[in-house]
N, C-alpha and C positions, 0 to 999 in steps of 0.2 A: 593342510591348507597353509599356503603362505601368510605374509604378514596384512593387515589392509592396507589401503592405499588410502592415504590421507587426502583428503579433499581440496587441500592446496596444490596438488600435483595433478589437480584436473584442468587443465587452459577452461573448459567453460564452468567453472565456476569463478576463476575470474571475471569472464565476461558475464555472468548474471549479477553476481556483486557490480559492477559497473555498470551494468545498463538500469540494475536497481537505482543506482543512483543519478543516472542520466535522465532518467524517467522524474525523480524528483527535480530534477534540477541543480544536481548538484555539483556533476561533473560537464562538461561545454561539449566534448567531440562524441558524434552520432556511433554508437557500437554495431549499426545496422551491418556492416561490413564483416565483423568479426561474428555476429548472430550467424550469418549465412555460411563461414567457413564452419562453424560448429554443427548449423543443420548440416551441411554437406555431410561430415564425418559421420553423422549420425545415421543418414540415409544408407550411405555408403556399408556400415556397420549392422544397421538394419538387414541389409540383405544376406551380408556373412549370417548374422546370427538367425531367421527364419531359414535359410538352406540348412542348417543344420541342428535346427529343432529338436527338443525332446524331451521328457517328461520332466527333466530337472531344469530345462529352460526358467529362464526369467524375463519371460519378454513384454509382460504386461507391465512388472517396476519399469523394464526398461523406456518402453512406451510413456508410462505416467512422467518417470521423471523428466525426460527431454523433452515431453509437451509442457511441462510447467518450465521450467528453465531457460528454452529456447522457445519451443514456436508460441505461447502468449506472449512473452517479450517483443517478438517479432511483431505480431499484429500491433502490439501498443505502438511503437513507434515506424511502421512502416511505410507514413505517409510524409518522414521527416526528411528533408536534403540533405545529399551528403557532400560533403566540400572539401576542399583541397587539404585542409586540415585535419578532417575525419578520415581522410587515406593515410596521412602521414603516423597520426596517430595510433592507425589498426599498425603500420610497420613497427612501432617502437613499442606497444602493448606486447607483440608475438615477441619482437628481440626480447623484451622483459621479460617473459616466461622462460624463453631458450636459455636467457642466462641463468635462473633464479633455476631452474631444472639442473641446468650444470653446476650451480652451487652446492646443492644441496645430492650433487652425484646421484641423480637419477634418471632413468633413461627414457626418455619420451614414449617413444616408438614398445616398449618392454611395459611400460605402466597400461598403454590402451589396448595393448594384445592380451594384455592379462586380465584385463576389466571386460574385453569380450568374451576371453575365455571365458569369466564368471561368470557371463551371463548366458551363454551357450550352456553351461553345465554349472550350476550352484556350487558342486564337491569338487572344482577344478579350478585352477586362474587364483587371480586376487580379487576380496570383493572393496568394494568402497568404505570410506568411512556411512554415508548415508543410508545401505543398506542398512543397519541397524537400527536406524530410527525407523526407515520404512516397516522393520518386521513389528517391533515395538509399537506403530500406529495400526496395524493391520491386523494384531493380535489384541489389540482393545477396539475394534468393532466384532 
């Protein structure tokens, strides 16, 4: 097994860390924009990984964690406007990952094929840093 995949080289955990705080009131521009490019992927991901199911699959974590991450975030604020601002801003949040990826020389496209890989097959791919907590909560009930 390769190395994990640290939790800052996921774009949607930036975006739940920010819509965590948009939800407080902490940050001004609506993340609703940048929730729906993450369901998207997710969907989109969803479907690679049930075509190719099987008994090492992880598709329940996969499930739990994107429904806590994305789609409750989603509901919380889906009733909120989004404004000329809140587009500008989803532009310079993606450039800010795109660079902060190329900083730290990792490869976008190579981190989320490796994370599906892991989750099509648990002994294949890279897993996340968050997997480990999930086992660690999952193994004390």
């Amino acid at each position: 097994m390769a190395d994990i995949i640290r939790a800052d080289k996921f774009i949607s955990i930036w975006i739940f860390i920010y819509t965590i705080a948009y939800i407080f009131k902490i940050t001004p521009y609506n993340p609703i924009i940048l929730i729906c490019i993450a369901l998207t992927f997710f969907v989109f991901s969803l479907f690679i990984i049930i075509y190719n199911l099987n008994e090492k699959s992880l598709l329940f974590y996969y499930i739990m964690i994107n429904t806590i991450a994305k789609i409750i975030p989603l509901f919380i604020i889906i009733d909120n406007k989004i404004t000329n601002n809140d587009i500008i801003f989803t532009v310079y949040f993606i450039l800010l990952y795109i660079i902060y990826m190329q900083y730290i020389k990792e490869d976008i496209i190579c981190v989320y094929r490796d994370y599906v890989e892991f989750i099509i097959d648990k002994d294949k791919g890279r897993e996340s840093s968050f997997y480990n907590i999930y086992i660690q909560i999952y193994n004390n009930f």
